[in-house]
VEXBALUM-893347 format. One record per atom (N, C-alpha, C, O): residue in three letters; x, y, z. Coordinates in steps of 0.05 Angstrom, whole numbers, plus 5000, padded with zeros to 4 digits. Layout:
residues N
ALAXYZ...
***
This chain:
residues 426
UNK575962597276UNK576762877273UNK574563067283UNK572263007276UNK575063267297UNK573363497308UNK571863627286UNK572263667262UNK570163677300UNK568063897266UNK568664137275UNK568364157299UNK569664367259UNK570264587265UNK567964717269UNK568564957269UNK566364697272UNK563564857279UNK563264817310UNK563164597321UNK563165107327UNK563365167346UNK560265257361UNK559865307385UNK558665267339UNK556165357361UNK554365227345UNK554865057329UNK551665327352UNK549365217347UNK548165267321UNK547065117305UNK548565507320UNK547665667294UNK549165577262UNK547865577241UNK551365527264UNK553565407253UNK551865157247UNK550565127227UNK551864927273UNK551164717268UNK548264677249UNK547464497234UNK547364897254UNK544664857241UNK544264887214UNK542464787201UNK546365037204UNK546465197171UNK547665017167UNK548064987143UNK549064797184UNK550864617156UNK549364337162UNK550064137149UNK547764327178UNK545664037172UNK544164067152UNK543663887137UNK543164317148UNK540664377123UNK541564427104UNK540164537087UNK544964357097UNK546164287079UNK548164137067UNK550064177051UNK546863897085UNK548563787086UNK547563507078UNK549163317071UNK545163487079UNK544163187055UNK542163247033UNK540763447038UNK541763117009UNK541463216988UNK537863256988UNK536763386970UNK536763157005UNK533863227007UNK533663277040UNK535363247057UNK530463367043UNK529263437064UNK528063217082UNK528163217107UNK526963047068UNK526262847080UNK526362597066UNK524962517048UNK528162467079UNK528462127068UNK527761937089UNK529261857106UNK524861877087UNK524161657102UNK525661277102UNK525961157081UNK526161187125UNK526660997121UNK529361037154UNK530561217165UNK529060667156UNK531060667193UNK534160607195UNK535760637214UNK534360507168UNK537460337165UNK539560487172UNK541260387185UNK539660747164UNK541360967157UNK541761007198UNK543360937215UNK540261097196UNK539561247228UNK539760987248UNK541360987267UNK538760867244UNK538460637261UNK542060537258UNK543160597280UNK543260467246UNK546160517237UNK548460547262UNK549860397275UNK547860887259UNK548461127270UNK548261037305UNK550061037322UNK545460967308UNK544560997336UNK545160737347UNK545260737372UNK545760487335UNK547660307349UNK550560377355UNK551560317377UNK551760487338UNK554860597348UNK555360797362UNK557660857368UNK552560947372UNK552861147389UNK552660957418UNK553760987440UNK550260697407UNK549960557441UNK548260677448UNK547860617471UNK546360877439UNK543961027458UNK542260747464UNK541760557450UNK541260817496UNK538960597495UNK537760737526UNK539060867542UNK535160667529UNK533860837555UNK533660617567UNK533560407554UNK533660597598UNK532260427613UNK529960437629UNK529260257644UNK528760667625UNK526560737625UNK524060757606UNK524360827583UNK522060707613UNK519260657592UNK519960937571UNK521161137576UNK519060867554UNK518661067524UNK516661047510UNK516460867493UNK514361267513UNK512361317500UNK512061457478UNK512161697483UNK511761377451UNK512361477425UNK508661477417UNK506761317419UNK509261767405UNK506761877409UNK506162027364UNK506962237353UNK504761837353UNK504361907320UNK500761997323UNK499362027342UNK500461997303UNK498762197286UNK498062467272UNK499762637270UNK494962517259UNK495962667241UNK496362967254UNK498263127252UNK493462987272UNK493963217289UNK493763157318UNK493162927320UNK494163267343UNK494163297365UNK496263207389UNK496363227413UNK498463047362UNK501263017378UNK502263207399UNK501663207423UNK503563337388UNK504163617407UNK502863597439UNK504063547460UNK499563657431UNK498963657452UNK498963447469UNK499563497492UNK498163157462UNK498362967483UNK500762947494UNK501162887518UNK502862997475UNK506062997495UNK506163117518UNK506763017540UNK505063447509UNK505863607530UNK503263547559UNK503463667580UNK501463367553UNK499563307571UNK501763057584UNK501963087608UNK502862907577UNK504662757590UNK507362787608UNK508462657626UNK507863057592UNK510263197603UNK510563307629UNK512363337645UNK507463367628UNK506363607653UNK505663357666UNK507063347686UNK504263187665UNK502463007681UNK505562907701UNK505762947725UNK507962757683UNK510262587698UNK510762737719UNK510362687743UNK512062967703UNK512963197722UNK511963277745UNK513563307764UNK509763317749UNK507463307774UNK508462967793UNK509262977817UNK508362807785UNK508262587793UNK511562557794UNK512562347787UNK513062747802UNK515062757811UNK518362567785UNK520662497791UNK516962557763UNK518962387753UNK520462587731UNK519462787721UNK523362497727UNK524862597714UNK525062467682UNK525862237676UNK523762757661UNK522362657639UNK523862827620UNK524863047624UNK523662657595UNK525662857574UNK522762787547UNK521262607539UNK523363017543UNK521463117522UNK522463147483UNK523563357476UNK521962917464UNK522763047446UNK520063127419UNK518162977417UNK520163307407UNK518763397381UNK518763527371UNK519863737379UNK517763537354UNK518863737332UNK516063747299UNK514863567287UNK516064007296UNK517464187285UNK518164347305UNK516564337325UNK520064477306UNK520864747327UNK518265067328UNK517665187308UNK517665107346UNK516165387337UNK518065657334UNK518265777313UNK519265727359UNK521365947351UNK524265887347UNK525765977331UNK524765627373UNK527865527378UNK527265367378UNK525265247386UNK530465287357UNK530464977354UNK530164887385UNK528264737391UNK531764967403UNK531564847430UNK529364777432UNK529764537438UNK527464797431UNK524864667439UNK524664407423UNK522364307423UNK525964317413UNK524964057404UNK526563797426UNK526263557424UNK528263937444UNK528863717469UNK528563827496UNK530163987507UNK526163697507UNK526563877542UNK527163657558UNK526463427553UNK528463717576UNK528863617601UNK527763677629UNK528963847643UNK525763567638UNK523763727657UNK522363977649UNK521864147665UNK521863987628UNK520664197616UNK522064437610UNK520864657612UNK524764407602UNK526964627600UNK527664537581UNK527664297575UNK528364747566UNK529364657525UNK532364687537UNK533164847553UNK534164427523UNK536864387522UNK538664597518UNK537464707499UNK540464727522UNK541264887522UNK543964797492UNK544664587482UNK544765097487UNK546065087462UNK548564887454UNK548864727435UNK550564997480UNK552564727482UNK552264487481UNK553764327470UNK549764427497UNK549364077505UNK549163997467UNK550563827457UNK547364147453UNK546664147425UNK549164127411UNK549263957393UNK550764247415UNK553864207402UNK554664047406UNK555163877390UNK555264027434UNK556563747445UNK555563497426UNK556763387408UNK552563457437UNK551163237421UNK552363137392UNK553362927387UNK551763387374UNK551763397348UNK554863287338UNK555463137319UNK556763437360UNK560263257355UNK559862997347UNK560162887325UNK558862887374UNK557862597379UNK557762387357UNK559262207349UNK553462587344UNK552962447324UNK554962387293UNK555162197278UNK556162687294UNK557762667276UNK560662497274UNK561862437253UNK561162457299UNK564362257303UNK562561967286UNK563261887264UNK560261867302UNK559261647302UNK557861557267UNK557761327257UNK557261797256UNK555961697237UNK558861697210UNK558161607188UNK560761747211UNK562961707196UNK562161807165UNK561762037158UNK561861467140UNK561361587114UNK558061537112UNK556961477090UNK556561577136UNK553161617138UNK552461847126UNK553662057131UNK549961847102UNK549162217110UNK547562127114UNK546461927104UNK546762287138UNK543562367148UNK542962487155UNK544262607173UNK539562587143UNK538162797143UNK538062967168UNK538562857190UNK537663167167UNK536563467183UNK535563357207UNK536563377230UNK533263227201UNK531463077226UNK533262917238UNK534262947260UNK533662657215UNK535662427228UNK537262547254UNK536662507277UNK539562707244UNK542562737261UNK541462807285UNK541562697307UNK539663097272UNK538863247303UNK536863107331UNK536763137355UNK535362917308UNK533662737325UNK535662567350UNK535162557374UNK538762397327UNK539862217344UNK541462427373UNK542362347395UNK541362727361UNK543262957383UNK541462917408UNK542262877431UNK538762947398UNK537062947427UNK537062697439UNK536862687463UNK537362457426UNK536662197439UNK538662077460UNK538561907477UNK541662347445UNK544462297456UNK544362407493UNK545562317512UNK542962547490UNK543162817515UNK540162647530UNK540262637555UNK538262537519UNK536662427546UNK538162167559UNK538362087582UNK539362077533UNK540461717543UNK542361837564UNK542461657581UNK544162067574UNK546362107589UNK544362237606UNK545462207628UNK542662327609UNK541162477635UNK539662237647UNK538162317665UNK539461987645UNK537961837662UNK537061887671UNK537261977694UNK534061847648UNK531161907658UNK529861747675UNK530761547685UNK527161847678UNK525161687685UNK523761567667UNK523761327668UNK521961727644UNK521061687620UNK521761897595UNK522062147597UNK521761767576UNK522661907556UNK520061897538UNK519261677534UNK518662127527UNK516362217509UNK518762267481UNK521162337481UNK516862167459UNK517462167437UNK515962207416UNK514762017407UNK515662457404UNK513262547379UNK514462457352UNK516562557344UNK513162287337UNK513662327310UNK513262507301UNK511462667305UNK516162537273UNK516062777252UNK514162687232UNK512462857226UNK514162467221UNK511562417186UNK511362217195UNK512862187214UNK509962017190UNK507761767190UNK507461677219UNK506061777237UNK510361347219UNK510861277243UNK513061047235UNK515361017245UNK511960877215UNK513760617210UNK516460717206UNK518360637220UNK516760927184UNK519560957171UNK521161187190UNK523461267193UNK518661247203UNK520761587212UNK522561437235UNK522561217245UNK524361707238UNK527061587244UNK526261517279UNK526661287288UNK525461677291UNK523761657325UNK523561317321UNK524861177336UNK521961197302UNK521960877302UNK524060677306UNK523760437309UNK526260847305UNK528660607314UNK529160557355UNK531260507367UNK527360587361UNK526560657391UNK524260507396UNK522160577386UNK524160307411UNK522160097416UNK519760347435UNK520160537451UNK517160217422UNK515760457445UNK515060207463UNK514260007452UNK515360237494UNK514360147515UNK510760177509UNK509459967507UNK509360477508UNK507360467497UNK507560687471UNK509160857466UNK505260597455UNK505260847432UNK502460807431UNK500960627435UNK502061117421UNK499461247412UNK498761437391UNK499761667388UNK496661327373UNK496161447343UNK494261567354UNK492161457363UNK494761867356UNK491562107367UNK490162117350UNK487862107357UNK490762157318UNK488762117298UNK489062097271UNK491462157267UNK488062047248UNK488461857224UNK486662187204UNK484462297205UNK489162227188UNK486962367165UNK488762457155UNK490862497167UNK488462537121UNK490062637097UNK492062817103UNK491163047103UNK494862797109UNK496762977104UNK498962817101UNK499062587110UNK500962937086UNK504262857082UNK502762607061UNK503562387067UNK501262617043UNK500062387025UNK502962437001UNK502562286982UNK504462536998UNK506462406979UNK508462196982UNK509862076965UNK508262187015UNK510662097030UNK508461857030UNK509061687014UNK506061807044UNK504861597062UNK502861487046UNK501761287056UNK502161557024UNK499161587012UNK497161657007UNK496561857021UNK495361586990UNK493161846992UNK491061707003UNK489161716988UNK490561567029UNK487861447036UNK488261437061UNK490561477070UNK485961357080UNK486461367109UNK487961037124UNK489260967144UNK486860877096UNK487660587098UNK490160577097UNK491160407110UNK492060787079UNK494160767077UNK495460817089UNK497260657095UNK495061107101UNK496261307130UNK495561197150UNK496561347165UNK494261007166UNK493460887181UNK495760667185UNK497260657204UNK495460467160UNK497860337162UNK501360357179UNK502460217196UNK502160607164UNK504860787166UNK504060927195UNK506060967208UNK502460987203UNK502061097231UNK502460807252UNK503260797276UNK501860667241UNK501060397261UNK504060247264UNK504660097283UNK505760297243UNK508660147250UNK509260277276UNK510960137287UNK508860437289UNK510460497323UNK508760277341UNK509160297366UNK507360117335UNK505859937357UNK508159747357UNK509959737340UNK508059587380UNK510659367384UNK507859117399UNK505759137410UNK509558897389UNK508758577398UNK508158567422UNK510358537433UNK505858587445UNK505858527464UNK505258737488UNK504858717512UNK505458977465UNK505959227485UNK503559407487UNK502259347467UNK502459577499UNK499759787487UNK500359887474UNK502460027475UNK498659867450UNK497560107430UNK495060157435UNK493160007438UNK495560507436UNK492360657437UNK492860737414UNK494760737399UNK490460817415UNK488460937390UNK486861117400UNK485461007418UNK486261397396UNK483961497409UNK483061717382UNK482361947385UNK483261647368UNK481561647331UNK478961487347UNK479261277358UNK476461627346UNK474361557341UNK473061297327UNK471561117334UNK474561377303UNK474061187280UNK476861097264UNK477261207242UNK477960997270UNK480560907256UNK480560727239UNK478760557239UNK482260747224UNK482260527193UNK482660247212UNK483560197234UNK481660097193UNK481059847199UNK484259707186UNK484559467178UNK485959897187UNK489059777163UNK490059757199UNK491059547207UNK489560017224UNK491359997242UNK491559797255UNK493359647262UNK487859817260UNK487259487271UNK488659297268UNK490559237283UNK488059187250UNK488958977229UNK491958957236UNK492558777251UNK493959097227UNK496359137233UNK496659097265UNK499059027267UNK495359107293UNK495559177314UNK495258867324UNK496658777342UNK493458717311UNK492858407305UNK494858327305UNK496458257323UNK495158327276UNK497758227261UNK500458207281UNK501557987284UNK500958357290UNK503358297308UNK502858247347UNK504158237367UNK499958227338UNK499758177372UNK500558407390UNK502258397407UNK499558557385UNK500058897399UNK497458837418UNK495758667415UNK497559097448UNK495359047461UNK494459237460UNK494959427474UNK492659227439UNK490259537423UNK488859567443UNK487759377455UNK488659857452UNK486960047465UNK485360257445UNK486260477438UNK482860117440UNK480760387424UNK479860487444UNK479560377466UNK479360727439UNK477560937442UNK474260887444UNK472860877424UNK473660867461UNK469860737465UNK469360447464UNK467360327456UNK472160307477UNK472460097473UNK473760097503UNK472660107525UNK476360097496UNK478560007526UNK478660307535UNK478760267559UNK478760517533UNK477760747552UNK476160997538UNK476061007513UNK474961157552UNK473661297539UNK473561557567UNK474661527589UNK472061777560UNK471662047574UNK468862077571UNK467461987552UNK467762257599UNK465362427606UNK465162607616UNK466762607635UNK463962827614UNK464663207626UNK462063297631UNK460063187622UNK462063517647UNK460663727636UNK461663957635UNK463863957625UNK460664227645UNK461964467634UNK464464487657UNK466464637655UNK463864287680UNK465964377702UNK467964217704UNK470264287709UNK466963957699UNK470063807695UNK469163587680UNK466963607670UNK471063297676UNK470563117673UNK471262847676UNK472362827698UNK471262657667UNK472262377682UNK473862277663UNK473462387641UNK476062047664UNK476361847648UNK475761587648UNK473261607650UNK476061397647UNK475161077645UNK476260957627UNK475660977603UNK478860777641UNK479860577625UNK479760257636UNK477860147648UNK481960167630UNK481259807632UNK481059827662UNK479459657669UNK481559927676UNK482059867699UNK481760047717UNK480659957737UNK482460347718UNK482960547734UNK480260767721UNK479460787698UNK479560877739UNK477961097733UNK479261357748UNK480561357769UNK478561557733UNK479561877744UNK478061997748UNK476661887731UNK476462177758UNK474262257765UNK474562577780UNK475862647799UNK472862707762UNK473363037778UNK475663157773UNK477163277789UNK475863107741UNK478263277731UNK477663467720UNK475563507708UNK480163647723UNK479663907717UNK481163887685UNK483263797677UNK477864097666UNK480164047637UNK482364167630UNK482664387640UNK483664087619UNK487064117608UNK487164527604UNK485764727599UNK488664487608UNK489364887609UNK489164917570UNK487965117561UNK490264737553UNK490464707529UNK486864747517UNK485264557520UNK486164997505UNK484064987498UNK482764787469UNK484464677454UNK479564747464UNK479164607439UNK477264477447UNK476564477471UNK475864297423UNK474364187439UNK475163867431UNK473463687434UNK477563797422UNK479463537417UNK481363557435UNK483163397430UNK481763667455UNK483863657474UNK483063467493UNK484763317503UNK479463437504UNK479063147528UNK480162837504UNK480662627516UNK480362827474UNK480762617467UNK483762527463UNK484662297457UNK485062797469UNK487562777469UNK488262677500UNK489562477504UNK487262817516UNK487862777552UNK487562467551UNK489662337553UNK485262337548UNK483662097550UNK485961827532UNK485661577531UNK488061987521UNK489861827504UNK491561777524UNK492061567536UNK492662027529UNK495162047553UNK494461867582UNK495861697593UNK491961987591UNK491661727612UNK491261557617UNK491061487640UNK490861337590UNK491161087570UNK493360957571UNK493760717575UNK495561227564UNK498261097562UNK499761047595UNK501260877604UNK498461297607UNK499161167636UNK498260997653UNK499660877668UNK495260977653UNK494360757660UNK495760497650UNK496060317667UNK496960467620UNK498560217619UNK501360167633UNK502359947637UNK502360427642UNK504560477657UNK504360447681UNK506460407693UNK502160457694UNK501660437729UNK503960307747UNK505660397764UNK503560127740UNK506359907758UNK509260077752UNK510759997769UNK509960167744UNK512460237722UNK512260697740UNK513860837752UNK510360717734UNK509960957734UNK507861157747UNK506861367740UNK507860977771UNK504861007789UNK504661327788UNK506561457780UNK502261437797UNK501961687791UNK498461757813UNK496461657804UNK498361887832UNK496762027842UNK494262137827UNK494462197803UNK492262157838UNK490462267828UNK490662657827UNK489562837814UNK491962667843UNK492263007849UNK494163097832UNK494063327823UNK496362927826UNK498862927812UNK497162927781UNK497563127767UNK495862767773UNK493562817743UNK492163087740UNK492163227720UNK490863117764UNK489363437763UNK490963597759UNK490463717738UNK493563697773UNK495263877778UNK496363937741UNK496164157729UNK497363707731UNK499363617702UNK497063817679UNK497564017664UNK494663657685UNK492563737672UNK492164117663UNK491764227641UNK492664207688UNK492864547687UNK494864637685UNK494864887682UNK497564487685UNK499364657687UNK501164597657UNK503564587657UNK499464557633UNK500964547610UNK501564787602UNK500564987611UNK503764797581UNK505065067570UNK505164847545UNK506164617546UNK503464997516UNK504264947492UNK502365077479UNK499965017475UNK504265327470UNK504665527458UNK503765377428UNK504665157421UNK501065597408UNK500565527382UNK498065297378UNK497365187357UNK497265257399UNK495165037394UNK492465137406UNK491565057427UNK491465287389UNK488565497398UNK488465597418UNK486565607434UNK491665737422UNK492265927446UNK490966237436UNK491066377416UNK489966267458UNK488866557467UNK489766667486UNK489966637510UNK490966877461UNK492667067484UNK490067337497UNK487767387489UNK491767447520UNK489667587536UNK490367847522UNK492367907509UNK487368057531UNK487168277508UNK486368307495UNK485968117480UNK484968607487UNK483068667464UNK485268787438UNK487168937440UNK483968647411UNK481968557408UNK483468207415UNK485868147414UNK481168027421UNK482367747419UNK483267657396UNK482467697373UNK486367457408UNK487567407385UNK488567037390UNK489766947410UNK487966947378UNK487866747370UNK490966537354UNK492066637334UNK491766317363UNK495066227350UNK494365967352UNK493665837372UNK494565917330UNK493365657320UNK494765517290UNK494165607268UNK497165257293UNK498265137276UNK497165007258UNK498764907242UNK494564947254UNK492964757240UNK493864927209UNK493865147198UNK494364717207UNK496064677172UNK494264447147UNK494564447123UNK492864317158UNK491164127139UNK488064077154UNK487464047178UNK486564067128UNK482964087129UNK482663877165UNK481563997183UNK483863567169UNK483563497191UNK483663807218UNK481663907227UNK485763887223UNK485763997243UNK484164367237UNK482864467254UNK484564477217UNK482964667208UNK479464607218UNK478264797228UNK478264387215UNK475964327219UNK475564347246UNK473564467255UNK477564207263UNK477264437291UNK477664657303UNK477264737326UNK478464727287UNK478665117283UNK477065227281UNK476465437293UNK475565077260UNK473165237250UNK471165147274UNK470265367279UNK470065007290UNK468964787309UNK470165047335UNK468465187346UNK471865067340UNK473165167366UNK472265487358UNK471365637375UNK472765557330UNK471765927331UNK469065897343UNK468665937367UNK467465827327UNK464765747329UNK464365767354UNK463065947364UNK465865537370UNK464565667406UNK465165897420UNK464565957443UNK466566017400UNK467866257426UNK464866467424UNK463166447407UNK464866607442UNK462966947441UNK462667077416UNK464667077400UNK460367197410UNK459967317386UNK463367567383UNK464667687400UNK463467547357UNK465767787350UNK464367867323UNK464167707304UNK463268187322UNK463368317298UNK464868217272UNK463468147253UNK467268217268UNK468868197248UNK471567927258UNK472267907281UNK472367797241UNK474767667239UNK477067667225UNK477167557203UNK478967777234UNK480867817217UNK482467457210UNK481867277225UNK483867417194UNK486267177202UNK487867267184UNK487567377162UNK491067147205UNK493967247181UNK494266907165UNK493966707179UNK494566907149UNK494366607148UNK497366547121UNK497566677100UNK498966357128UNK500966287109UNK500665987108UNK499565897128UNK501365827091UNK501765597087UNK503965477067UNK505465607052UNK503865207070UNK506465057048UNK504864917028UNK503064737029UNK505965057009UNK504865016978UNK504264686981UNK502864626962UNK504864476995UNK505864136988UNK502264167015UNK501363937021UNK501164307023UNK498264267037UNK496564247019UNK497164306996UNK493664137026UNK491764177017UNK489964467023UNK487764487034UNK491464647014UNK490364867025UNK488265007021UNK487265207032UNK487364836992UNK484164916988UNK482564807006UNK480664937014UNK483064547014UNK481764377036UNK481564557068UNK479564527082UNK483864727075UNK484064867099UNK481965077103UNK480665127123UNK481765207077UNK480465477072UNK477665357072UNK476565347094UNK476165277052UNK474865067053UNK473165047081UNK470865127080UNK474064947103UNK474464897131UNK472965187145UNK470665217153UNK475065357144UNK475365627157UNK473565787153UNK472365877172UNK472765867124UNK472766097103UNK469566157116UNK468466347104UNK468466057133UNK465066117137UNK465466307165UNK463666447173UNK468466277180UNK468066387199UNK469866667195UNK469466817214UNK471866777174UNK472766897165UNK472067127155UNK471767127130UNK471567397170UNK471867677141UNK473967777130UNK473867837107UNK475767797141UNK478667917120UNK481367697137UNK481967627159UNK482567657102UNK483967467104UNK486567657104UNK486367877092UNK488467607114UNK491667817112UNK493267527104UNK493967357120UNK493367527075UNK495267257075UNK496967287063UNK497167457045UNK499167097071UNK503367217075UNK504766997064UNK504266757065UNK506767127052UNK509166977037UNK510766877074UNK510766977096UNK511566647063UNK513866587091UNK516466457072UNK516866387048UNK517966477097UNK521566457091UNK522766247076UNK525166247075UNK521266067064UNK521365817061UNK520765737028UNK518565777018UNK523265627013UNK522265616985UNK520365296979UNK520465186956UNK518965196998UNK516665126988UNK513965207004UNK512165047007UNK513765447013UNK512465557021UNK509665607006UNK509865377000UNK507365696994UNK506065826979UNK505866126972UNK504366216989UNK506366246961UNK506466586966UNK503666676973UNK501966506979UNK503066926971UNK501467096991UNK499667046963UNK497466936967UNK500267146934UNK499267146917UNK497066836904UNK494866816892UNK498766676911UNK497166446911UNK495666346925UNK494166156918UNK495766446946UNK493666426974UNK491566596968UNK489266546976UNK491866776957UNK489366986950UNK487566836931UNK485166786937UNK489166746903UNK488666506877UNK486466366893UNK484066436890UNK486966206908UNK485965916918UNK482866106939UNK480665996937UNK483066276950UNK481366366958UNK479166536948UNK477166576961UNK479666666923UNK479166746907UNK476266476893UNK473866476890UNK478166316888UNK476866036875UNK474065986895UNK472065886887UNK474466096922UNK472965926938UNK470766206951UNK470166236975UNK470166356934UNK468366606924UNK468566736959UNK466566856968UNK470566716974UNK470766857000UNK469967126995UNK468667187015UNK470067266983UNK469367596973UNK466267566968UNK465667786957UNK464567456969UNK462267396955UNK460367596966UNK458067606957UNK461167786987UNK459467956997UNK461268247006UNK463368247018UNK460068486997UNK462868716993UNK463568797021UNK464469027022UNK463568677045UNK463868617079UNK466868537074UNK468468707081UNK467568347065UNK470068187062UNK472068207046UNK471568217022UNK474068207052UNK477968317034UNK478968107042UNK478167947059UNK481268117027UNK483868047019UNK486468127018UNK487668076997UNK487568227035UNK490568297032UNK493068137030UNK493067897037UNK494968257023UNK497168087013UNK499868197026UNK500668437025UNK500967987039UNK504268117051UNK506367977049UNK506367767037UNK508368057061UNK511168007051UNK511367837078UNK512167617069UNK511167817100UNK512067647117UNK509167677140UNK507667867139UNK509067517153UNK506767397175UNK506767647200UNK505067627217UNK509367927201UNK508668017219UNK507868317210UNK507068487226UNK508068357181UNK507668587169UNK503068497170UNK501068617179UNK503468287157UNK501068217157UNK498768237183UNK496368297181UNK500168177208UNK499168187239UNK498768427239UNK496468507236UNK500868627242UNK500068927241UNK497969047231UNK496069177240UNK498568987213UNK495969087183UNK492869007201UNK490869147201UNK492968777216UNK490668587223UNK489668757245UNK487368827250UNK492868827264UNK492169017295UNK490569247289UNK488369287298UNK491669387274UNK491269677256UNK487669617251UNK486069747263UNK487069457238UNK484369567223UNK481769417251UNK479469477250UNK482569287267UNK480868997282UNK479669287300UNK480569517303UNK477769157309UNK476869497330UNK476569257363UNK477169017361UNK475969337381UNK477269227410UNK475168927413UNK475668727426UNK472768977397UNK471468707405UNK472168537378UNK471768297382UNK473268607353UNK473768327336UNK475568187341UNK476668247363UNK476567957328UNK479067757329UNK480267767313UNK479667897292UNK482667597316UNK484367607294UNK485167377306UNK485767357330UNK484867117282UNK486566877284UNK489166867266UNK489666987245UNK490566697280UNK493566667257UNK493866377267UNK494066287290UNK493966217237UNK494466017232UNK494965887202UNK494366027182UNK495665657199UNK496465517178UNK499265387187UNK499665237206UNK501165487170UNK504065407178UNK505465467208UNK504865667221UNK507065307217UNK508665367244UNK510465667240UNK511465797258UNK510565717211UNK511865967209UNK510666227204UNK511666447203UNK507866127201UNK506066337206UNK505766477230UNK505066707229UNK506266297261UNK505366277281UNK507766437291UNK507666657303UNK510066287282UNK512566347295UNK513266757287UNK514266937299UNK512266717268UNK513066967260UNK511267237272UNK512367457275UNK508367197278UNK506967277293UNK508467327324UNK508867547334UNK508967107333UNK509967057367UNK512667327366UNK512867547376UNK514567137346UNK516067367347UNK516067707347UNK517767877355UNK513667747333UNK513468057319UNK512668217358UNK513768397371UNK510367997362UNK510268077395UNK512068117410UNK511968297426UNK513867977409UNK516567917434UNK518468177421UNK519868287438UNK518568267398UNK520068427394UNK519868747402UNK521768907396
***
């Protein structure tokens, strides 16, 4: 029977109400679903977990294929403004119908199934690359790696960018543990990288255990720079006289150094130019990951949501040019460690503008003050606290007082970010 829901918007308000929680980890359900649909790629599939820097190694792969002439479908998620962006096709977000279409699909197929928000929409995108016959298909995990639903998808290669405390109700509270749950996307026989520095000895172990062909970091490849460019070095291939990634930070060469890990294991499968690497390298677009937009005063968009990726925030302010004052709009989800974020931040920070967002497990503006409050940020009469109703009343407030040489960062939640982006575009 047809679902009477005719557009996208429709489709969206009745997935997010349409199973009884938000996130139910585990493959049976989904996995289910995605045999009776028949999705299957014949092309390599690189499934890409950890805790921070997903995002970006995708879109370093996305850009790199693309250059190298191959036809690549892109999935991840969380969404920043449009859902569309959580499926590209050559670097183009799916358009609304194909999303309907899809979603019919999943829904003919999954019958008396419920599955979650992620689940359906995940199998909508998997529906729309399996019929565009790709070249390669990129794949970001949503939480860990073993249970999330992306795992019902053999990875050709997979790569854990890095290991540290978040989503601990779902995965655990240790790195041995989250390590573990990150390490189920490795497959028997196939590469797994790693480009964690220091990774739990659970991934290892697990990478053993099934005879996976582990790629560490300062082991099977590694990176060298200086201020003008830099190299990579893996099992076999060296790159040399690259130009760094358009994506600023100073964790983005360990993210690059992942990606050309995963293609170096691809070579035969996915040959790729040295010019075609340089080119991928500069020509990324991903919006929210210590993007600096142009203009006084500098402003700063940055998703780091837990103490791991906040610590390069704080690491990345630190290098920029002296600025008088710092503003940040900052929101988060009450389920963070957000004393741990602040914590992080709070040395490079004078006035905090922190915001309620749309979301009933969000943290309010008031409790964000609480927790900062705790962490004596006021400790010198230089530094405030304001409080707002949404992330773009807060930005304003931030434009208004910043004079042309301070900053203003905005980060924490994706809806912190999103809501910022938007206030601009409007």
């Amino acid at each position: 029977m047809t679902s009477p829901l005719t557009t996208l918007a429709d489709w969206l308000t009745h997935l997010e109400n349409a199973h009884p929680t938000a996130i139910e980890l585990g493959l049976q359900r989904v996995g289910t679903v995605k045999n009776r649909m028949e999705i299957r790629f014949d092309c390599p599939v690189i499934t890409v977990g950890g805790t921070n820097g997903k995002g970006s190694t995708c879109a370093m792969l996305e850009s790199i294929l693309m250059q190298g002439g191959y036809k690549v479908g892109l999935y991840t998620s969380p969404h920043l403004i449009h859902f569309n962006e959580r499926a590209r096709l050559n670097g183009i977000s799916v358009s609304d119908q194909e999303f309907v279409d899809a979603f019919e699909c999943v829904n003919q197929a999954k019958q008396d199934i419920s599955l979650s928000y992620f689940e359906f929409t995940m199998l909508a995108c998997m529906k729309i690359f399996a019929d565009a016959r790709l070249d390669a298909v990129i794949l970001e995990v949503g939480l860990g790696g073993r249970l999330d639903a992306v795992n019902i998808f053999d990875a050709d290669v997979a790569i854990i960018t890095s290991v540290d405390l978040d989503h601990m109700e779902y995965l655990g509270n240790t790195r041995e543990a989250i390590g573990f749950e990150k390490a189920g996307i490795f497959r028997t026989g196939r590469p797994a990288i790693c480009s964690d520095p220091v990774p739990p000895q659970s991934l290892i172990d697990h990478a053993v255990e099934i005879d996976a062909d582990l790629w560490l970091f300062g082991r099977d490849f590694n990176y060298s720079g200086d201020k003008q460019q830099w190299s990579y070095a893996g099992r076999q291939l060296r790159r040399n006289s690259l130009a760094y990634p358009s994506l600023r930070g100073a964790n983005q060469l360990l993210n690059a150094s992942a990606a050309l890990a995963a293609l170096e294991a691809l070579k035969d499968r996915l040959p790729l130019g040295a010019q075609q690497i340089r080119t991928g390298l500069v020509m990324i677009d991903l919006p929210g990951r210590f993007q600096v937009l142009p203009g006084k005063p500098t402003v700063i968009l940055d998703v780091a949501h837990n103490p791991h990726a906040a610590a390069t925030l704080q690491q990345n302010l630190g290098n920029m040019g002296f600025h008088p004052y710092t503003y940040a709009v900052f929101g988060a989800m009450k389920d963070k460690d957000i004393a741990g974020v602040i914590h992080q931040v709070k040395d490079q920070i004078d006035h905090w503008c922190v915001t309620d967002l749309p979301l009933p497990r969000a943290a309010t503006a008031d409790q964000l003050k609480t927790l900062l409050m705790q962490q004596s940020v006021l400790a010198d009469n230089q530094r405030s606290i304001q409080c707002f109703d949404n992330p773009a009343n807060a930005y304003t407030y931030a434009l208004s007082k910043a004079g042309e040489n301070d900053r203003i960062v905005v980060f924490g939640s994706f809806l912190t970010v999103a809501g910022v982006i938007s206030q601009r575009q409007s």
